[in-house]
KEKE-3310 file (N, C-alpha, C; in steps of 0.2 Angstrom, whole numbers, plus 5000, padded with zeros to 4 digits):
npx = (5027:5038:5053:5067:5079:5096:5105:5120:5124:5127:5123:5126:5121:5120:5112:5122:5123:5131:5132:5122:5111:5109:5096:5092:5100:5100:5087:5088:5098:5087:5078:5084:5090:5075:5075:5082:5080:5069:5075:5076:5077:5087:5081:5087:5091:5093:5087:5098:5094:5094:5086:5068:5052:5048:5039:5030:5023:5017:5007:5003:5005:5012:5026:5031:5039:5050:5056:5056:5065:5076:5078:5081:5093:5100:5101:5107:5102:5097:5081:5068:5051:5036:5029:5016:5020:5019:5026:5039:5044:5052:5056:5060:5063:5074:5077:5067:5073:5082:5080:5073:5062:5054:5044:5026:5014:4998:4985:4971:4973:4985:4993:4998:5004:5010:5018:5030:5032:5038:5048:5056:5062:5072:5082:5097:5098:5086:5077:5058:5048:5033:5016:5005:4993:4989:4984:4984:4974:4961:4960:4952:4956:4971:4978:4979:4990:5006:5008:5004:5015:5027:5025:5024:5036:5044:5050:5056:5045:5048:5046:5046:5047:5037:5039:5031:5028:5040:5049:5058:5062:5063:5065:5057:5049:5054:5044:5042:5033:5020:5007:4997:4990:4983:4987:5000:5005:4999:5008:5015:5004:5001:5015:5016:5002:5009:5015:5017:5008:5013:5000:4985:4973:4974:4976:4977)
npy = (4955:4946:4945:4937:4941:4944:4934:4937:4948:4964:4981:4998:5010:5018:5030:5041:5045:5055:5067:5072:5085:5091:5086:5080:5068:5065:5059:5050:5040:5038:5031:5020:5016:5008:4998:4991:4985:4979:4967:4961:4951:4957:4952:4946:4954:4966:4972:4976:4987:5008:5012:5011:5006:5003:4993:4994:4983:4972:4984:4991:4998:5011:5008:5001:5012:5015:5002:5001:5008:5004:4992:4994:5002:4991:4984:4990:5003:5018:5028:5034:5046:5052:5068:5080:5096:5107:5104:5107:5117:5132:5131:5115:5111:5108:5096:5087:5084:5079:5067:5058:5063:5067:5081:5084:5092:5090:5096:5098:5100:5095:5081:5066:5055:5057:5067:5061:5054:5061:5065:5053:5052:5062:5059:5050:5040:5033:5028:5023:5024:5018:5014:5003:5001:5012:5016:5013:5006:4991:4985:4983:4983:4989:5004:5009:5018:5017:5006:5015:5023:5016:5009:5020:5029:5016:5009:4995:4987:4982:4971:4974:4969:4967:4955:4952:4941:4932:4941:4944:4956:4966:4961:4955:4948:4953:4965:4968:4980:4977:4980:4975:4973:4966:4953:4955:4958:4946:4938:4945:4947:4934:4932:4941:4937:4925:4934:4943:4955:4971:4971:4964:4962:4975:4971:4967)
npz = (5125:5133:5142:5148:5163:5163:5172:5175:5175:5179:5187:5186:5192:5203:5216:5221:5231:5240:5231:5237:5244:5261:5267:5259:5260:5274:5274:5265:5272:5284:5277:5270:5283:5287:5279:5281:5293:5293:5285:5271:5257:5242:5229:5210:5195:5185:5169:5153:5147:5145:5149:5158:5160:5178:5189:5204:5215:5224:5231:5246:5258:5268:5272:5260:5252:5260:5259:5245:5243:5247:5241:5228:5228:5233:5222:5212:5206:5200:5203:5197:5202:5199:5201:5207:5200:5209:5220:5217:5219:5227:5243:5239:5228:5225:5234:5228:5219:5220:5227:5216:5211:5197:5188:5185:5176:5182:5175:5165:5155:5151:5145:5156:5152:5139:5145:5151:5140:5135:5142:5143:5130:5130:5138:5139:5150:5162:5173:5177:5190:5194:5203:5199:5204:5209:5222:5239:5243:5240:5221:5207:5195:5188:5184:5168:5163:5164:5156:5142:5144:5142:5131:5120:5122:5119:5128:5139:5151:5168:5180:5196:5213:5231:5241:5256:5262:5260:5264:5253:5241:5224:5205:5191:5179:5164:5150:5135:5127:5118:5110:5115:5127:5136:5132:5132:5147:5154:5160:5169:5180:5181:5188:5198:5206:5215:5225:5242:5250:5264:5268:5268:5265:5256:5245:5227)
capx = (5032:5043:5060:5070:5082:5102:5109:5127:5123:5126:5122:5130:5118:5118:5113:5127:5123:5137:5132:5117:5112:5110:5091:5091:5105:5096:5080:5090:5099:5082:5074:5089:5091:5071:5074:5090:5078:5066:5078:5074:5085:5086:5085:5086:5095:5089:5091:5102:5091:5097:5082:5064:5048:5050:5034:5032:5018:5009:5008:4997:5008:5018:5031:5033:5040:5057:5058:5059:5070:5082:5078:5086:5100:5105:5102:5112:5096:5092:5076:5066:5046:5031:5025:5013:5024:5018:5032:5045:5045:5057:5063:5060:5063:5083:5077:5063:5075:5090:5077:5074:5057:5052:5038:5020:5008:4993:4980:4968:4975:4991:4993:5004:5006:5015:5025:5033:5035:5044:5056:5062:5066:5077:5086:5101:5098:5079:5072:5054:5045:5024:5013:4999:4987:4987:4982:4987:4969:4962:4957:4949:4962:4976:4978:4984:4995:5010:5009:5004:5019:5031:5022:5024:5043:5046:5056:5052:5041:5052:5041:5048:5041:5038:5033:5031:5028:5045:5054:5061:5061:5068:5065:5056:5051:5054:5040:5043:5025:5019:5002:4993:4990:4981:4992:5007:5004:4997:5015:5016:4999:5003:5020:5012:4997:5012:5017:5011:5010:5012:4991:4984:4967:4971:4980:4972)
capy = (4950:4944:4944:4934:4942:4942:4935:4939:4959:4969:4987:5000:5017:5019:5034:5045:5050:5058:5074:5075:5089:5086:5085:5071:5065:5061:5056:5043:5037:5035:5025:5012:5012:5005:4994:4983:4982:4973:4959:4958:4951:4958:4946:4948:4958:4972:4972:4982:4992:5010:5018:5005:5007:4999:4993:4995:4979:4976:4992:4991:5000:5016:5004:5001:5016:5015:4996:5000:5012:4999:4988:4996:5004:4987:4981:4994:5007:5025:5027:5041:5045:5057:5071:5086:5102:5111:5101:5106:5125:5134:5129:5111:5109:5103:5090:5082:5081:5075:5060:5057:5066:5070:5084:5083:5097:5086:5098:5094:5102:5091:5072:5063:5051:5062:5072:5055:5048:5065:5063:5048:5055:5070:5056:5043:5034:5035:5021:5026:5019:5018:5009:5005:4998:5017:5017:5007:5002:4985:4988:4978:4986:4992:5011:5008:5024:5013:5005:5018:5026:5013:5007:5027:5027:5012:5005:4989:4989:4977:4970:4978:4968:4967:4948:4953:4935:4930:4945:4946:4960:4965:4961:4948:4945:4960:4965:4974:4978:4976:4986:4970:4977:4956:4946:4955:4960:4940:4933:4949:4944:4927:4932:4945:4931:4923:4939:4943:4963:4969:4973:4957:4965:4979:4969:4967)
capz = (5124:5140:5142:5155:5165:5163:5180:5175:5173:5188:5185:5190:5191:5210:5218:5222:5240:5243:5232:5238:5249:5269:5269:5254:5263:5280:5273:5261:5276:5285:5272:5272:5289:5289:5274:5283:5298:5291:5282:5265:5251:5236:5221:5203:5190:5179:5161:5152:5145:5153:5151:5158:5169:5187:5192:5211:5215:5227:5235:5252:5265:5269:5271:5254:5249:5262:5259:5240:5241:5249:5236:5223:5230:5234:5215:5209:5203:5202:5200:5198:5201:5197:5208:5204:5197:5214:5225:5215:5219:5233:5245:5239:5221:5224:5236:5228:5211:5220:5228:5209:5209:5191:5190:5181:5176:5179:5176:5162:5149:5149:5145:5159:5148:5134:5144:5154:5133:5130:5149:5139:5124:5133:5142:5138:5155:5166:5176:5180:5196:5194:5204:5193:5207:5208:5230:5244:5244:5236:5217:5203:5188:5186:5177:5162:5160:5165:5146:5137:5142:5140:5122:5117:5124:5116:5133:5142:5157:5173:5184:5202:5219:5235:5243:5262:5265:5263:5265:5248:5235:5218:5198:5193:5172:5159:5145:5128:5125:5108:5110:5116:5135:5140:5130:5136:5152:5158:5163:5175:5183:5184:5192:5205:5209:5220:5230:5245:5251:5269:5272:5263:5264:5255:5239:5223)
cpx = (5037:5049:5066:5077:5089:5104:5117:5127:5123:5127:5124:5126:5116:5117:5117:5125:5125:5136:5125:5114:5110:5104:5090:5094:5102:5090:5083:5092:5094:5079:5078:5091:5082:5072:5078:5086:5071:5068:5073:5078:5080:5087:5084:5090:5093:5092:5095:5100:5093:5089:5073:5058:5048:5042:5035:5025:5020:5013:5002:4998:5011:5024:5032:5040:5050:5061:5061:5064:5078:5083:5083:5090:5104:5105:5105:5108:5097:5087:5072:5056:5044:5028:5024:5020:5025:5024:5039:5048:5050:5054:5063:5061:5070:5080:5075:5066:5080:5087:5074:5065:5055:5045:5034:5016:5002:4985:4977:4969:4982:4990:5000:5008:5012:5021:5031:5037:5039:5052:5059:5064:5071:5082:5089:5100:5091:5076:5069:5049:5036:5023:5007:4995:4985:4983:4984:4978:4968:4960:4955:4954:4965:4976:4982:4991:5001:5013:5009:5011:5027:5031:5025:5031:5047:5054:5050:5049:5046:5047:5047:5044:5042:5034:5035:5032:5034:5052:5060:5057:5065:5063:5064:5056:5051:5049:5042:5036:5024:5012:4995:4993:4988:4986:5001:5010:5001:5004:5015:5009:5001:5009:5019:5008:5001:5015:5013:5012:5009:5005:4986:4978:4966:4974:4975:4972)
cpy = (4950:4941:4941:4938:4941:4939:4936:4947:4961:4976:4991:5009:5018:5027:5035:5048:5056:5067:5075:5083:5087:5084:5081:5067:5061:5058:5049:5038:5034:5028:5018:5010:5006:5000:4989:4982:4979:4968:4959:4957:4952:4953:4951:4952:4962:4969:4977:4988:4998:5014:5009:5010:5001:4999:4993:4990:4976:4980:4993:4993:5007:5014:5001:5004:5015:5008:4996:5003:5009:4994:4989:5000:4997:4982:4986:5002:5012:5025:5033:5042:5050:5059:5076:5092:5106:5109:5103:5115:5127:5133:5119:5108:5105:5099:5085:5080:5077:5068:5054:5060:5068:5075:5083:5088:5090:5089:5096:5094:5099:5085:5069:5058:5053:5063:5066:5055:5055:5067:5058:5049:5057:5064:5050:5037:5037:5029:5027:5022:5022:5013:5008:5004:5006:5021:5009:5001:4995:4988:4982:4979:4990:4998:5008:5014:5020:5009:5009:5022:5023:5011:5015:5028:5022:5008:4999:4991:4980:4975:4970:4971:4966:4961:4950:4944:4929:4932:4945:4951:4961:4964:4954:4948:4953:4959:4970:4974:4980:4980:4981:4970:4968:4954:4948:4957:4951:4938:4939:4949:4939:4928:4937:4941:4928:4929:4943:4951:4963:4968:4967:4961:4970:4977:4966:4961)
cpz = (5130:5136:5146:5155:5166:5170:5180:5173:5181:5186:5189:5188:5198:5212:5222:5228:5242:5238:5232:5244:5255:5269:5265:5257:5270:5277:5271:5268:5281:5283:5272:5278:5293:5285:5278:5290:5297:5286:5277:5261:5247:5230:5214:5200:5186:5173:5159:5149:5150:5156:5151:5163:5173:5189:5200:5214:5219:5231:5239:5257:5263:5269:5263:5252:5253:5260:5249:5239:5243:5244:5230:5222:5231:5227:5211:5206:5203:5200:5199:5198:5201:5201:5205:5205:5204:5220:5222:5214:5226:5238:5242:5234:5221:5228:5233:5221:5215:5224:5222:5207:5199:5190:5184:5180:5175:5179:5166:5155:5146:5151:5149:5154:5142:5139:5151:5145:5131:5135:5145:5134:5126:5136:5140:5146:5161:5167:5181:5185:5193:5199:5203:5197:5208:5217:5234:5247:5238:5229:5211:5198:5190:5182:5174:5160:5160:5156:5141:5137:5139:5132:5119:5117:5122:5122:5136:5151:5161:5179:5193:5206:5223:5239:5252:5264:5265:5262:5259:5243:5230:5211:5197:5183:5170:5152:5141:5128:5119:5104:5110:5124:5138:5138:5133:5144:5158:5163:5167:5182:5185:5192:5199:5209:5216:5225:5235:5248:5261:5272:5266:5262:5258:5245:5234:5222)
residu = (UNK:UNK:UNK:UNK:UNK:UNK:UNK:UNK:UNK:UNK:UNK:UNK:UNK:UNK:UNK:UNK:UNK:UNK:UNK:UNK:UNK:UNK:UNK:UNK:UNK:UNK:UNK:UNK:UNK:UNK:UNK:UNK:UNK:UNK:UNK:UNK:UNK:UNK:UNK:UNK:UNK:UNK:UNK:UNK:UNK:UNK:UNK:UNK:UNK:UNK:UNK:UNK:UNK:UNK:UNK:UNK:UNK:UNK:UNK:UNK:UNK:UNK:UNK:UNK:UNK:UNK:UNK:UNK:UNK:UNK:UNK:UNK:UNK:UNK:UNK:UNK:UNK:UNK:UNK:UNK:UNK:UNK:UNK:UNK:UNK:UNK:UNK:UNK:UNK:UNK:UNK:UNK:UNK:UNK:UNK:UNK:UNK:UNK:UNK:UNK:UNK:UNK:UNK:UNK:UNK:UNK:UNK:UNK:UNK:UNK:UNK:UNK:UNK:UNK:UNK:UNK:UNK:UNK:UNK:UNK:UNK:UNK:UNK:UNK:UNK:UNK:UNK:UNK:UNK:UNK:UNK:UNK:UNK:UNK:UNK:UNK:UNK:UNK:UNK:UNK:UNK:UNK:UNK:UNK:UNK:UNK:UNK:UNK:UNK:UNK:UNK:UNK:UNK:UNK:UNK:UNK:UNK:UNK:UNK:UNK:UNK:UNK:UNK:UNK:UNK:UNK:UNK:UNK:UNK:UNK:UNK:UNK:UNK:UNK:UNK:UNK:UNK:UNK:UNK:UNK:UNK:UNK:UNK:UNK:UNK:UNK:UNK:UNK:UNK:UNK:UNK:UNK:UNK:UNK:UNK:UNK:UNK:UNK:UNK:UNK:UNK:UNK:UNK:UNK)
# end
C-alpha cells in the first residue's frame, strides 16, 4: 500500500553535529562539503512516521554515500545503517555509532532480519538506510530483507533517491507493506524506472 507524502511537514531529527566527537566531526563535515559541490536539491518531505526504512536507490558509485548523506541533513533526517559487529570495537565503536552505524552479528547463526525487527522495537524514533540493490554493480533483483524487515517491524518502507541525471535527490512515494512484496512494491519500480544513477552501466 502507497502513501503520498505530506509537503506541509518538515521534520526536525537532524543530526546534532555539535556533540559529536572530532573524528565524526570531520568526516561529517567532508561528506557535506562533497554533497554542496556537486549541486543537488533536495526535494520531498518525509512522513511522520518517526520510526521507517530509507531506501538508498540506485546505488552505482562511492559517491553515493557523501551525496546521501547531504541529502538528508538537508531534509531534516538522522539516519542510521548496518555494519558487521566487528567495526564497532575500540578505538572505533563511538565513532561508527555517533555516524549512525548500528551493529549486526551476521554470522550464520543469527537472523539480520530479526535482529533490525527487534532495533525497532527498543526504539521510539530509528530511520534505517538499506540499499537493496545490495552492490554498486548491475543486478537482476533486489534482496528482499529490506521488506521482511519493515513487514516484521510493522514500519513503512520511504523510497530514498538519487537521480544523477538531474541533480536532484530526496523522498519520493511511502509503502505500508501488507506482505504482498510485487503488488506493493510496483509503484516503487515504476518510480525508480525514471532515475538515473551516477555509473548508468552498473544500474539495475
Amino acid at each position: 500500500m502507497m502513501s503520498a507524502v505530506d509537503p506541509d511537514v518538515k521534520p526536525t531529527r537532524l543530526l546534532p553535529v555539535e556533540t559529536l566527537g572530532w573524528p565524526a566531526r570531520a568526516l561529517y563535515a567532508l561528506l557535506m562539503f562533497i554533497y554542496r559541490r556537486h549541486r543537488f536539491s533536495a526535494i520531498g518531505t518525509p512522513p511522520l512516521d518517526r520510526r521507517f526504512i530509507m531506501l538508498a536507490v540506485p546505488h552505482t558509485s562511492n559517491w553515493d554515500f557523501p551525496n546521501y548523506m547531504g541529502v538528508t541533513r538537508a531534509l531534516g533526517l538522522k539516519t542510521h545503517f548496518m555494519a558487521k559487529t566487528s567495526l564497532f570495537r575500540w578505538p572505533f565503536q563511538g565513532f561508527m555509532r555517533q555516524m549512525g552505524g548500528v551493529p549486526v552479528d551476521r554470522s550464520a547463526s543469527n537472523d539480520m532480519v530479526q535482529q533490525m525487527i527487534a532495533e525497532f522495537a527498543s526504539r521510539d524514533d530509528f530511520i534505517l538506510t538499506i540499499a537493496p540493490e545490495g552492490t554498486r554493480k548491475a543486478v537482476t533483483a533486489w534482496r528482499s530483507g529490506f521488506y521482511r524487515i519493515a513487514l516484521g517491524a510493522g514500519v513503512p518502507i520511504v523510497c530514498g533517491f538519487m537521480d544523477y541525471g538531474n541533480r536532484r535527490a530526496g523522498v519520493g512515494p511511502v509503502i505500508y507493506p501488507t506482505g504482498d512484496y510485487e503488488a506493493d512494491m510496483a509503484p516503487a519500480f515504476a518510480f525508480y524506472a525514471a532515475m538515473a544513477g551516477r555509473n548508468a552501466l552498473y544500474q539495475s
